[in-house]
Backbone as JSON Lines, residues from 0, in Angstrom:
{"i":0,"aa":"X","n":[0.84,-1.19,0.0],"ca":[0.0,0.0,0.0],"c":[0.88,1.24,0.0]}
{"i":1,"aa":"X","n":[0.08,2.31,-1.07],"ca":[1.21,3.46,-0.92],"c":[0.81,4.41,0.13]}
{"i":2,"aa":"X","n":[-0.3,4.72,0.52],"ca":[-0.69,5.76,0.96],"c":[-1.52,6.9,0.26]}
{"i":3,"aa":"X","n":[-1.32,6.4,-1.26],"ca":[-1.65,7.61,-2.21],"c":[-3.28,7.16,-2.17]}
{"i":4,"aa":"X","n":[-3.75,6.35,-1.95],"ca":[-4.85,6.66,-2.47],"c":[-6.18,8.09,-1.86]}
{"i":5,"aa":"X","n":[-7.2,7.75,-2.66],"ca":[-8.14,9.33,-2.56],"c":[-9.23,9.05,-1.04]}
{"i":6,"aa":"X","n":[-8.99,9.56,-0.13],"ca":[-10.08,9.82,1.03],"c":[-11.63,9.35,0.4]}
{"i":7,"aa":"X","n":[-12.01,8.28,1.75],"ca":[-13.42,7.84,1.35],"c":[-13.8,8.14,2.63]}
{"i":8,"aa":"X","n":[-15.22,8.44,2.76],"ca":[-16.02,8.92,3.55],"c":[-16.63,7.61,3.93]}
{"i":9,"aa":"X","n":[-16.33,7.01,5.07],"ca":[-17.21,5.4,5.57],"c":[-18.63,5.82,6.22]}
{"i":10,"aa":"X","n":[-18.92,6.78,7.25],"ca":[-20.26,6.85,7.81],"c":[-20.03,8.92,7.94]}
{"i":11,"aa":"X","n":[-21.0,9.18,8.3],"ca":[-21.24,10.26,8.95],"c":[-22.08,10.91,10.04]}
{"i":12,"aa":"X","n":[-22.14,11.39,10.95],"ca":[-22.95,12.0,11.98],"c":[-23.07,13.35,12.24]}
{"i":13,"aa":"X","n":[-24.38,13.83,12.93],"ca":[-24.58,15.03,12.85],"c":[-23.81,15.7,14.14]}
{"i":14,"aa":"X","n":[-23.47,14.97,14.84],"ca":[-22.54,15.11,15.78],"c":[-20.66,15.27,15.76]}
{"i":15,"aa":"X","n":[-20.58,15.91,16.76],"ca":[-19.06,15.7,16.79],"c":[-18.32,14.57,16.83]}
{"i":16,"aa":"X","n":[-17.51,13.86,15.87],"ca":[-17.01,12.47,16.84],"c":[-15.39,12.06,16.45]}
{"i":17,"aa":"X","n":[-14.76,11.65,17.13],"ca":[-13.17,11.43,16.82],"c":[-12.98,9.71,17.06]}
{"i":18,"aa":"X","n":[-11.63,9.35,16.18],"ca":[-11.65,7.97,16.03],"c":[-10.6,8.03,17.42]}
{"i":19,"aa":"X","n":[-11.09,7.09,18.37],"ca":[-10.65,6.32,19.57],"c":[-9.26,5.44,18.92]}
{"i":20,"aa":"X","n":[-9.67,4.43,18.28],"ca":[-8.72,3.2,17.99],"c":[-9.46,2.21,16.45]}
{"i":21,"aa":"X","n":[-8.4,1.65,16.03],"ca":[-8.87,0.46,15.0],"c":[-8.62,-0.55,15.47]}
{"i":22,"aa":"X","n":[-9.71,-1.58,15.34],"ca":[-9.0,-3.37,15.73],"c":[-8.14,-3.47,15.19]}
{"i":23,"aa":"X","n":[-7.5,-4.43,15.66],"ca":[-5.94,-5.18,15.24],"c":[-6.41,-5.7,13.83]}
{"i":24,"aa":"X","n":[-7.42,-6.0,13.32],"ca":[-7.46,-6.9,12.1],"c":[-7.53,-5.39,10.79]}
{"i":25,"aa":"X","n":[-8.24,-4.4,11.64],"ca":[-8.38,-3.11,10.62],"c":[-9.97,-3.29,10.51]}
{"i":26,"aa":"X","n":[-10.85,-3.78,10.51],"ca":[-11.99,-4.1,10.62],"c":[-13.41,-3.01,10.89]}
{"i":27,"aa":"X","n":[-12.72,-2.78,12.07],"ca":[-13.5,-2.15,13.08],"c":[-12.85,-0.96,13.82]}
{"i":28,"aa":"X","n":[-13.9,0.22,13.61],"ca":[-13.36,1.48,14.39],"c":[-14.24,2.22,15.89]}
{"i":29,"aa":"X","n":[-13.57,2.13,16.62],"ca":[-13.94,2.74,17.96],"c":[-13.73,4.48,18.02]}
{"i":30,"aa":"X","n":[-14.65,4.93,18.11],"ca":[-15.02,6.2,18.11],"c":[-15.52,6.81,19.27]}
{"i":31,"aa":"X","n":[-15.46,8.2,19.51],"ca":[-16.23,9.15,20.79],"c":[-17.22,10.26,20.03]}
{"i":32,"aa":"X","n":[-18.47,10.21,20.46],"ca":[-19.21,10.88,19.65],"c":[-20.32,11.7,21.14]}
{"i":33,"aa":"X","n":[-19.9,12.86,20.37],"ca":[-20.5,13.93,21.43],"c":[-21.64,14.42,21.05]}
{"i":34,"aa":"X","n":[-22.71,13.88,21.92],"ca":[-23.83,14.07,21.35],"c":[-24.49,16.18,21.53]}
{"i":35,"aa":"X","n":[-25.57,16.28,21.26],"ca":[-25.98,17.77,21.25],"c":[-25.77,18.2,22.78]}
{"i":36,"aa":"X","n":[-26.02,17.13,23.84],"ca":[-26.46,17.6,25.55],"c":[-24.8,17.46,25.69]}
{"i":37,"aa":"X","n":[-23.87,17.4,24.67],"ca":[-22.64,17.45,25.47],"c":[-22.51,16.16,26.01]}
{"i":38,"aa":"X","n":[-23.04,15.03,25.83],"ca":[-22.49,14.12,26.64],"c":[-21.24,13.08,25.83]}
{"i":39,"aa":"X","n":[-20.75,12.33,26.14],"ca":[-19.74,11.48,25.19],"c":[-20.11,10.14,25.01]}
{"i":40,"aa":"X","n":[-20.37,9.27,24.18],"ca":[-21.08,7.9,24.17],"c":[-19.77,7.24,23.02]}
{"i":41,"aa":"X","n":[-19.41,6.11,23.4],"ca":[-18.59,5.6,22.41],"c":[-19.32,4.76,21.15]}
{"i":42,"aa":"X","n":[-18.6,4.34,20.16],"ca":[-19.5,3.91,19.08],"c":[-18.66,2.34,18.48]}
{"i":43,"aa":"X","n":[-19.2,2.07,17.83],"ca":[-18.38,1.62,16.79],"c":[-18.64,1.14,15.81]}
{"i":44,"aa":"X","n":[-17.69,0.76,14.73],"ca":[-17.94,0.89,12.78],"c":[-17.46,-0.04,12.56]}
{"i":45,"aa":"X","n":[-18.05,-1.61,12.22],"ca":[-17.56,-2.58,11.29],"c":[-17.73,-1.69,9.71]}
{"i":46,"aa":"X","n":[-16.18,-2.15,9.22],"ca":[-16.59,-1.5,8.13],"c":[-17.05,-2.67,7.03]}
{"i":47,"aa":"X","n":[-16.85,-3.63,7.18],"ca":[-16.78,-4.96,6.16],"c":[-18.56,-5.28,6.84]}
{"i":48,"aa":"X","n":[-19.34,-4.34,7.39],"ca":[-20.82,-4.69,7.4],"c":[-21.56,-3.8,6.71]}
{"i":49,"aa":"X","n":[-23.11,-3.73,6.89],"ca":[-23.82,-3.34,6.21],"c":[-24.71,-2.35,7.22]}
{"i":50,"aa":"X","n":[-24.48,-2.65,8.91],"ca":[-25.25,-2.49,9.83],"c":[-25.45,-1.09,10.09]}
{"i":51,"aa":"X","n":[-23.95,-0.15,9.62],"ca":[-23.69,1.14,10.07],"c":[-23.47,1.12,11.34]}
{"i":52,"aa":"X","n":[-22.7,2.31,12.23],"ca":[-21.94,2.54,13.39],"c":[-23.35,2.47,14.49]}
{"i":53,"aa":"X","n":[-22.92,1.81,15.71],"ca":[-23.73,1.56,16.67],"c":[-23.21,2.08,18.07]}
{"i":54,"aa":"X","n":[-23.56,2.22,19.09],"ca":[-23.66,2.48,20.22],"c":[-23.04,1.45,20.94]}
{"i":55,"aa":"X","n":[-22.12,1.46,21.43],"ca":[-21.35,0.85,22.01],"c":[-21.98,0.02,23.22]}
{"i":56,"aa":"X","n":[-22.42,1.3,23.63],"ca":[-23.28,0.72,25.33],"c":[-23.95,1.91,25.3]}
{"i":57,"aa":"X","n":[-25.42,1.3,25.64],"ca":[-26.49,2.76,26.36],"c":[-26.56,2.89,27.47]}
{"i":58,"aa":"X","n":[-26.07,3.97,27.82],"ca":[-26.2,4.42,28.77],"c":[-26.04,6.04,29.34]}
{"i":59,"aa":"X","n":[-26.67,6.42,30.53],"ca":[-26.53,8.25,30.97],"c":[-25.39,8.63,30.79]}
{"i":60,"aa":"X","n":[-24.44,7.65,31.26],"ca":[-22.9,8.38,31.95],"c":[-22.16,8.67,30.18]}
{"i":61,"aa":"X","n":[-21.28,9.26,30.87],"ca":[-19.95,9.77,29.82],"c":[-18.95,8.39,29.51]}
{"i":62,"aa":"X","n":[-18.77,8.06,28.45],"ca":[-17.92,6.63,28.31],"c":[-17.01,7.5,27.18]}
{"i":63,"aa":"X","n":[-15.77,7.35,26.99],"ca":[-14.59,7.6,26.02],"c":[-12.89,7.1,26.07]}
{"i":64,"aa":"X","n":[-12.61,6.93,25.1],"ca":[-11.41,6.67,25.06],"c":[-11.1,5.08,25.11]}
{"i":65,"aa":"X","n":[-11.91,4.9,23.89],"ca":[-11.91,3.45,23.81],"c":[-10.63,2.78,23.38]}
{"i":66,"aa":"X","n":[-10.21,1.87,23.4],"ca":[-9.12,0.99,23.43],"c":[-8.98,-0.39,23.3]}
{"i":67,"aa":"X","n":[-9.04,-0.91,21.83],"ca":[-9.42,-2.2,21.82],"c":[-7.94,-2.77,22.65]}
{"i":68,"aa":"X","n":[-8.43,-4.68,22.69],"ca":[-7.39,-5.6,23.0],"c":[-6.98,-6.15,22.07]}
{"i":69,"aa":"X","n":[-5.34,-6.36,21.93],"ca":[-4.65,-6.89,20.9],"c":[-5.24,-8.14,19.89]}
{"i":70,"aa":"X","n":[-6.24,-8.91,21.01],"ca":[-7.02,-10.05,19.77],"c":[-8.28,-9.17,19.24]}
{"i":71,"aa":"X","n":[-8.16,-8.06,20.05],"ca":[-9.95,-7.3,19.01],"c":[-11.33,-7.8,19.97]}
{"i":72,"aa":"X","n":[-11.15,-8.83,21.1],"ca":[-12.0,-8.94,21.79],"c":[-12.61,-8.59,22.53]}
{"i":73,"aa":"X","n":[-11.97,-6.87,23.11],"ca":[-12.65,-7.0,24.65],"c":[-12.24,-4.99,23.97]}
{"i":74,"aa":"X","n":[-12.78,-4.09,25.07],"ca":[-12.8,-2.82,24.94],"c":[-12.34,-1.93,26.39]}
{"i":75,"aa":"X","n":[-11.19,-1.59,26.75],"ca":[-11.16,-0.66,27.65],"c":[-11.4,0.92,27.32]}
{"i":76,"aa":"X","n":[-12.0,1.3,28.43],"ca":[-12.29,2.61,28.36],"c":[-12.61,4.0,29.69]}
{"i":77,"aa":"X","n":[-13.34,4.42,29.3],"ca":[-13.41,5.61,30.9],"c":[-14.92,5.76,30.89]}
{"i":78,"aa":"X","n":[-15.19,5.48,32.28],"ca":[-16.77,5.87,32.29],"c":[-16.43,7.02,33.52]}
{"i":79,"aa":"X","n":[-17.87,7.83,33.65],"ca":[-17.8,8.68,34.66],"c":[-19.51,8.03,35.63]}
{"i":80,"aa":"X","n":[-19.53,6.58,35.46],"ca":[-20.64,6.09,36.27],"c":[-20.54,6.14,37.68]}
{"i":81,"aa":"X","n":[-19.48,6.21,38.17],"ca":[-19.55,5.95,39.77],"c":[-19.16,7.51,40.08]}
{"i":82,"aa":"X","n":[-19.32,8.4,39.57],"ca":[-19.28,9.68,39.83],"c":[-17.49,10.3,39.38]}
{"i":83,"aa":"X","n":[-17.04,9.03,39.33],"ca":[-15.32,9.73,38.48],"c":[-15.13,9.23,37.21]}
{"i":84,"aa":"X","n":[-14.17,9.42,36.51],"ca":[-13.91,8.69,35.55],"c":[-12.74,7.39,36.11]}
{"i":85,"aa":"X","n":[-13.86,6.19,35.62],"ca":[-12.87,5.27,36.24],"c":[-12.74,4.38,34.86]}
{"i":86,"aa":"X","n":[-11.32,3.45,35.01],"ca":[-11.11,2.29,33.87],"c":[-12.09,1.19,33.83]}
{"i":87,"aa":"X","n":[-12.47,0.69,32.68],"ca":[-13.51,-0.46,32.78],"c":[-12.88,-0.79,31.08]}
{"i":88,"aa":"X","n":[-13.53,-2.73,31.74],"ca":[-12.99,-3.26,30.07],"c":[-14.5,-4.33,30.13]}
{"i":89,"aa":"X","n":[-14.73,-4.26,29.05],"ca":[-16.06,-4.83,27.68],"c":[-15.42,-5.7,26.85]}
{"i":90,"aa":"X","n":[-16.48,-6.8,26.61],"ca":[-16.51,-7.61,25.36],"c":[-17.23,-6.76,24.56]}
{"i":91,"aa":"X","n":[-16.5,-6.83,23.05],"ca":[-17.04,-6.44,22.74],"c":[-18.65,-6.73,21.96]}
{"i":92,"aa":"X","n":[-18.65,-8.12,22.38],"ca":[-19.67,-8.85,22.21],"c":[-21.01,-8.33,23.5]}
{"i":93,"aa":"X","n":[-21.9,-7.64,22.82],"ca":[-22.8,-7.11,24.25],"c":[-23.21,-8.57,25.1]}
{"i":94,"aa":"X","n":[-22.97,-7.84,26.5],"ca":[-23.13,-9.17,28.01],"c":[-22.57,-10.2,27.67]}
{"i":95,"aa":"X","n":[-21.06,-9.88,27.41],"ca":[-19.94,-11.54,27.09],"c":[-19.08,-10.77,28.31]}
{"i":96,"aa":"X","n":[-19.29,-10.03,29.33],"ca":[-18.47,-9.58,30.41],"c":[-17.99,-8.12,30.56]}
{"i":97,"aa":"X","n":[-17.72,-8.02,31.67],"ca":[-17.55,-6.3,31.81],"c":[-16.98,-6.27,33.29]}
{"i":98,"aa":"X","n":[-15.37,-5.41,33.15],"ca":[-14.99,-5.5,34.36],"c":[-14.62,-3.85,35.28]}
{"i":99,"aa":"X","n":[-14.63,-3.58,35.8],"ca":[-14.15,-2.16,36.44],"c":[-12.74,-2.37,37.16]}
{"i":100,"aa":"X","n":[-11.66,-1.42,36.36],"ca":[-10.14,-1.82,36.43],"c":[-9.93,-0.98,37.59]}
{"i":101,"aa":"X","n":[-9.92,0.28,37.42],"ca":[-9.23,1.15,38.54],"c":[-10.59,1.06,40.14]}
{"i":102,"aa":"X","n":[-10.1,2.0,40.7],"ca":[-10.89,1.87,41.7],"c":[-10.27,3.43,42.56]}
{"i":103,"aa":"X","n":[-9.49,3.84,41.58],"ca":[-9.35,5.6,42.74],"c":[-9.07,6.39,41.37]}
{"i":104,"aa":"X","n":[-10.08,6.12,40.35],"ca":[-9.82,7.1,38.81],"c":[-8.72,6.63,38.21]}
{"i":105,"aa":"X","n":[-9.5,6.7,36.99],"ca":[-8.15,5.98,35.34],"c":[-9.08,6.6,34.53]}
{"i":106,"aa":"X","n":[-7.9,7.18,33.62],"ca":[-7.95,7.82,32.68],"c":[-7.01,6.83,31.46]}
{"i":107,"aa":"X","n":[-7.52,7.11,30.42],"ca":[-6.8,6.54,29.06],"c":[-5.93,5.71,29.31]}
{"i":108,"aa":"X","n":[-7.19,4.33,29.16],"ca":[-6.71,2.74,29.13],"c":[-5.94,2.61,27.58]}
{"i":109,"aa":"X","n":[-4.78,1.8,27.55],"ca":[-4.07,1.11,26.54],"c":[-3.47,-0.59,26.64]}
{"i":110,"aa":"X","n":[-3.77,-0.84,25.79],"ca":[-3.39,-2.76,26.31],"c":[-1.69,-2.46,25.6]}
{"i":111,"aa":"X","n":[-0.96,-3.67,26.51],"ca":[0.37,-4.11,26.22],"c":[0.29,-4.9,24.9]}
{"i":112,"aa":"X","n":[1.37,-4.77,24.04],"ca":[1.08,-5.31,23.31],"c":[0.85,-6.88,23.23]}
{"i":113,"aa":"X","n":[1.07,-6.92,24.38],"ca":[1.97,-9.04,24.64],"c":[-0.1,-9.14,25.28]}
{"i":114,"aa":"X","n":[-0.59,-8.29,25.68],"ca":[-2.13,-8.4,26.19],"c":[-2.07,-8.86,27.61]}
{"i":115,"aa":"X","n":[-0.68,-9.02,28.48],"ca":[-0.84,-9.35,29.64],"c":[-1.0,-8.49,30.88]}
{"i":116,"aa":"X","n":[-1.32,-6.78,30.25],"ca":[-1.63,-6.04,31.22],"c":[-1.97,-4.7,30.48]}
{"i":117,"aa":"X","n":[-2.95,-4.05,31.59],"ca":[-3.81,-2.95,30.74],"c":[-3.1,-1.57,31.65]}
{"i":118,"aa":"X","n":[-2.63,-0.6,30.91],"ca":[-1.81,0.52,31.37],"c":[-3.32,1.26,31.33]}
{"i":119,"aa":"X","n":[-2.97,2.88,32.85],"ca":[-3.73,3.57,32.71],"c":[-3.19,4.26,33.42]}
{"i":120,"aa":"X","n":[-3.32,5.62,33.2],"ca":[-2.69,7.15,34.58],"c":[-4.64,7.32,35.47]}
{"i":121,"aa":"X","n":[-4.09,7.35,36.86],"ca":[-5.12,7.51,37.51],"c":[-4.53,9.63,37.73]}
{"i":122,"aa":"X","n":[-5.74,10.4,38.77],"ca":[-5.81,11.62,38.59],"c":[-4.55,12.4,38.47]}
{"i":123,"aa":"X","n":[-4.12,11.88,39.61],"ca":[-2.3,12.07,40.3],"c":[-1.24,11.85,39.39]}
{"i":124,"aa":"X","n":[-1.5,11.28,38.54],"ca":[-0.25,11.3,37.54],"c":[0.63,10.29,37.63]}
{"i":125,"aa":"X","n":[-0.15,9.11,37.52],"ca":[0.87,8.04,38.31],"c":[0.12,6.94,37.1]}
{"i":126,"aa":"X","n":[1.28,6.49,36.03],"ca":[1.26,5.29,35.42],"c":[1.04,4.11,36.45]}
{"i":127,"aa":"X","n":[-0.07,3.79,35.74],"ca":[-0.21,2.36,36.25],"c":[-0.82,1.0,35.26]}
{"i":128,"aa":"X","n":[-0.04,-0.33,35.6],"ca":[-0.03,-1.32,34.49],"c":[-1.15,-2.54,35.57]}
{"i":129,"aa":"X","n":[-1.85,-2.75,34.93],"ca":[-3.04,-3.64,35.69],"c":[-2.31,-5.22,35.3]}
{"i":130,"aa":"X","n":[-2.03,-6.21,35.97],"ca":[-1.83,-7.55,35.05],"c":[-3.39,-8.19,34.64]}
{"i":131,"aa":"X","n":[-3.32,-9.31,33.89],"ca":[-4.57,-9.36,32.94],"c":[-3.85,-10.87,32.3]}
{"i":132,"aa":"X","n":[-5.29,-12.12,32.66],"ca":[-5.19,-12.93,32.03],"c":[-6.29,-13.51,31.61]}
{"i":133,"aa":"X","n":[-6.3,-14.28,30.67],"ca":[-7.92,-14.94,30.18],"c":[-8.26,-16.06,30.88]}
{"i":134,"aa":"X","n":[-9.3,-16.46,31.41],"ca":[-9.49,-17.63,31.98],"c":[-10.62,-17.8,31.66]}
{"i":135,"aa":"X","n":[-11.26,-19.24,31.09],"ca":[-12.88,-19.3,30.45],"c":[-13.01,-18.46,29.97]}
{"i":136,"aa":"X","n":[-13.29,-17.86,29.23],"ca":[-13.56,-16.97,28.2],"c":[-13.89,-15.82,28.61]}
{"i":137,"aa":"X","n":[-13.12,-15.17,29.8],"ca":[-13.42,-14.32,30.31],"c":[-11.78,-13.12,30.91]}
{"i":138,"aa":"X","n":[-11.63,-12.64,31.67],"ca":[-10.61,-12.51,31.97],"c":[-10.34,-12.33,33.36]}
{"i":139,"aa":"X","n":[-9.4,-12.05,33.57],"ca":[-8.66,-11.95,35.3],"c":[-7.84,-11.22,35.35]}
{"i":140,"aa":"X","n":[-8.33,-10.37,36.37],"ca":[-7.17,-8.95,36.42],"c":[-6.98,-8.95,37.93]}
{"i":141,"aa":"X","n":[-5.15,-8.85,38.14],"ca":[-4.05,-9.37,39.32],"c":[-3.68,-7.73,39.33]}
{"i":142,"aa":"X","n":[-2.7,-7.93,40.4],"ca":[-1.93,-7.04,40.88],"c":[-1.81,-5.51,39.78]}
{"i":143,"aa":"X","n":[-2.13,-4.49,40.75],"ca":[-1.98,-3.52,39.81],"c":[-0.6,-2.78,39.97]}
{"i":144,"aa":"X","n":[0.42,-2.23,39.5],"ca":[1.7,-1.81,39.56],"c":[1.4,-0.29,39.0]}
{"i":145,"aa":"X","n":[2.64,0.66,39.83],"ca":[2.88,2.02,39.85],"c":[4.19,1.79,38.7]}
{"i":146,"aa":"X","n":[4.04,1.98,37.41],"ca":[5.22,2.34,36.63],"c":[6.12,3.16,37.0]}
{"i":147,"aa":"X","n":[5.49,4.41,36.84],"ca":[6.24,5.81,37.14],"c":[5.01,6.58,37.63]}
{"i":148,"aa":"X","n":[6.1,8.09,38.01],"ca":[5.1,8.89,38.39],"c":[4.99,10.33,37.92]}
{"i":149,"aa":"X","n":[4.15,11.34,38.34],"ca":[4.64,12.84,37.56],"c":[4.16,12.27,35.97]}
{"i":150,"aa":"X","n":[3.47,11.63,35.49],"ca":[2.94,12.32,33.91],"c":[2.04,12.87,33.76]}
{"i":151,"aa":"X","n":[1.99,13.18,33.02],"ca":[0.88,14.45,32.78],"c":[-0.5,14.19,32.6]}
{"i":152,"aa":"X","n":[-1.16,14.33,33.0],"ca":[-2.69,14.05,32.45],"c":[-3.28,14.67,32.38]}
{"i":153,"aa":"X","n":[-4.05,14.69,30.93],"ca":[-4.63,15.64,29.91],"c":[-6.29,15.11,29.08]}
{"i":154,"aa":"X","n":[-6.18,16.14,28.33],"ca":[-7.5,15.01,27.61],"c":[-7.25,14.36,26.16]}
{"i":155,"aa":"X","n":[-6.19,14.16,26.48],"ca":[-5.51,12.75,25.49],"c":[-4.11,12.04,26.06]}
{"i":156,"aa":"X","n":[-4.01,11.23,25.63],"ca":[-3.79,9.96,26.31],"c":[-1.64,10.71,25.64]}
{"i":157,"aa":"X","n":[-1.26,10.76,27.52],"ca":[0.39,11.07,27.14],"c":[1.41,10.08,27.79]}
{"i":158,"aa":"X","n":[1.15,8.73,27.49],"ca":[2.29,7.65,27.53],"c":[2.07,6.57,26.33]}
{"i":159,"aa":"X","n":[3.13,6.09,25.65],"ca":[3.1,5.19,24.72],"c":[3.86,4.22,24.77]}
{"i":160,"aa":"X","n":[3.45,2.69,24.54],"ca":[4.05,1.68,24.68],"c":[4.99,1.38,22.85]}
{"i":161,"aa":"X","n":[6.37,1.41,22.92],"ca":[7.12,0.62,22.07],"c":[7.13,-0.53,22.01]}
{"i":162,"aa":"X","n":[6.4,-1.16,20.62],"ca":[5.58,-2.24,20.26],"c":[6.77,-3.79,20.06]}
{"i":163,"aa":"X","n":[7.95,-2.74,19.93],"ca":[9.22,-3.85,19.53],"c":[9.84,-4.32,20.76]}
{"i":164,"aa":"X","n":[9.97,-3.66,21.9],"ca":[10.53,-4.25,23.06],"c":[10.0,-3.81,24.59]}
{"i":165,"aa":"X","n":[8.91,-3.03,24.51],"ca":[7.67,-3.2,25.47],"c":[8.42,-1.71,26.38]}
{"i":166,"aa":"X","n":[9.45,-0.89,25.68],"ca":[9.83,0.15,26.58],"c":[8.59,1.14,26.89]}
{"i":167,"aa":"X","n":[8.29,2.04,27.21],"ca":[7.24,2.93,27.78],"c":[7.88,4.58,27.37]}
{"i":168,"aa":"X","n":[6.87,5.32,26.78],"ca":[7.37,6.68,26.24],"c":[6.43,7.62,27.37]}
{"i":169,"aa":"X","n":[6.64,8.41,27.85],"ca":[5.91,8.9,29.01],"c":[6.04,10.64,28.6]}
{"i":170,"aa":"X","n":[5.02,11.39,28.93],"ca":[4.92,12.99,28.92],"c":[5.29,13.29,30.11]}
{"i":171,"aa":"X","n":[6.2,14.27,30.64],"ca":[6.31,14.5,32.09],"c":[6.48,15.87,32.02]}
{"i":172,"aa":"X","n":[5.48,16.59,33.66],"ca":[5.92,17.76,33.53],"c":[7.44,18.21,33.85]}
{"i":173,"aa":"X","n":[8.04,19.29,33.45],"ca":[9.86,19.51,34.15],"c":[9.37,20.38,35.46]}
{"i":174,"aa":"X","n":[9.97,20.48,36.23],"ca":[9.91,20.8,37.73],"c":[9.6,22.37,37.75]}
{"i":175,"aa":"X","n":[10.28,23.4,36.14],"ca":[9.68,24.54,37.03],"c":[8.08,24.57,35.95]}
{"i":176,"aa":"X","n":[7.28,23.56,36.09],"ca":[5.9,23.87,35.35],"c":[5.5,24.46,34.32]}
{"i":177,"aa":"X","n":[6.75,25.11,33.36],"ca":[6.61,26.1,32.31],"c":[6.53,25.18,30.76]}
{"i":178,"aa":"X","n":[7.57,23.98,31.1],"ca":[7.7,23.03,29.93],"c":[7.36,21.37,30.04]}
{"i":179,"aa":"X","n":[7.69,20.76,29.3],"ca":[7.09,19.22,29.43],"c":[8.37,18.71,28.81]}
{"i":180,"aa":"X","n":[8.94,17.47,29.24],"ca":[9.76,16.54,29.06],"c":[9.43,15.22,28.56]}
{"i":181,"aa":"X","n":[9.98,14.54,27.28],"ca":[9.7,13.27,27.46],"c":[10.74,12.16,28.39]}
{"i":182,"aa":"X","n":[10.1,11.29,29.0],"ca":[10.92,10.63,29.22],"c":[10.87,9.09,28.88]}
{"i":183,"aa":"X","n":[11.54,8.05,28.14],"ca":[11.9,6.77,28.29],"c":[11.85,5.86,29.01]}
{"i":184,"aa":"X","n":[11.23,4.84,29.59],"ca":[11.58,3.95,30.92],"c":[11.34,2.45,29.96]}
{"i":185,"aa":"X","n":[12.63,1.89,30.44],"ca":[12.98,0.6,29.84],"c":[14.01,-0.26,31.05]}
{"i":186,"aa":"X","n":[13.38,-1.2,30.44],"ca":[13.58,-2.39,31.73],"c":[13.23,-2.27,33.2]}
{"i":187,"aa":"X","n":[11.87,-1.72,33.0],"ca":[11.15,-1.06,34.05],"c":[10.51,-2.49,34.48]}
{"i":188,"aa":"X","n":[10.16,-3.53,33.72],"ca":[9.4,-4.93,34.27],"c":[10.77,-5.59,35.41]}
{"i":189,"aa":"X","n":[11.68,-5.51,35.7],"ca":[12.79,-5.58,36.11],"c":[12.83,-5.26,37.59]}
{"i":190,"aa":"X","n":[12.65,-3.49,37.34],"ca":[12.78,-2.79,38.56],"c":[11.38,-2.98,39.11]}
{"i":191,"aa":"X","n":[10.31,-3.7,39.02],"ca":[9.49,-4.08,39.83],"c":[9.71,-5.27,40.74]}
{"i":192,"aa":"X","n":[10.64,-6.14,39.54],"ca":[10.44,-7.61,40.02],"c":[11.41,-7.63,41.22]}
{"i":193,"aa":"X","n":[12.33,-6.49,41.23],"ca":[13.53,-5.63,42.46],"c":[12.88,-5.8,43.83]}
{"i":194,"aa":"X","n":[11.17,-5.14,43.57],"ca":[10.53,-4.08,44.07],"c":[9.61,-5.16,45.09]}
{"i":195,"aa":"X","n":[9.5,-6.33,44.52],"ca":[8.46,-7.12,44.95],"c":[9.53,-8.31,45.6]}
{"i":196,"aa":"X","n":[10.92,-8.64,46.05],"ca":[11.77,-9.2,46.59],"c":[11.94,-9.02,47.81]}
């Protein structure tokens, strides 16, 4: 593929809406769509169907920042149901399971690429990696770990996982508050396993 080809228009809404994430297969797009009352409802677009983009989940609360899982099965994201915005992960199959990750606010869930743990910054600015395994067709989420701390949190998502050797790219503020730093952390699975001895 070159890149050259001409922009196609797949769906449209009368609403505001931005693309969240694509499944791993390319398939399917996860979207945030802001309806007229201002609220945020996530969506999503098989494009290889006929069905057109659907509603992710109905419901009052604010849901965004969707985040598929590396097999395309399951959906993390941010609800503001329990009165914060907290992490929660979905099949994306409606009532195939639904779990609530954080429990003191998470903001902008991302899966590892290996799928054995779901990263998220709670309010404070503190990376954190959830562990995560499948069991019956469902999953299991262990010990949650403090990566680092001091990143920034915004209303888009400022840490990124390097897909080739699992290092971590992080936004940090610099100490006198005027500028932002990136910083690197590699062989950070290491300095936990230090941490837990």
């Amino acid at each position: 593929m070159s890149g050259t080809g001409s922009a196609e228009r797949v769906f449209e809404s009368g609403n505001d809406c931005y693309v969240n994430d694509w499944s791993p297969d390319g398939t399917m797009i996860c979207y945030t769509e802001i309806d007229s009352s201002g609220s945020f409802n996530l969506g999503l677009f098989d494009l290889g169907a006929d069905t057109g983009p659907r509603t992710f989940r109905e419901t009052t609360f604010n849901q965004m920042a969707g985040s598929f899982s590396p097999d395309g099965r399951w959906l993390a994201y941010m609800s503001n149901e329990t009165g914060n915005l907290e992490v929660f992960v979905e099949s994306i199959i409606p009532g195939d399971g639904r779990w609530r990750v954080s429990s003191a606010g998470g903001r902008h869930p991302s899966w590892a690429t290996a799928g054995d743990r779901l990263y998220y910054l709670n309010p404070n600015g503190d990376l954190l990696a959830a562990d995560l395994s499948q069991e019956g067709g469902g999953l299991r989420f262990g010990q949650i770990r403090t990566i680092t701390q001091g990143v920034e949190v915004d209303g888009s998502k400022t840490y990124s996982e390097n897909r080739s050797d699992g290092s971590l790219i992080v936004l940090k503020m610099a100490q006198n508050r005027e500028s932002s730093r990136l910083s690197m952390i590699t062989g950070w699975r290491g300095m936990l396993a230090d941490r837990d001895d």
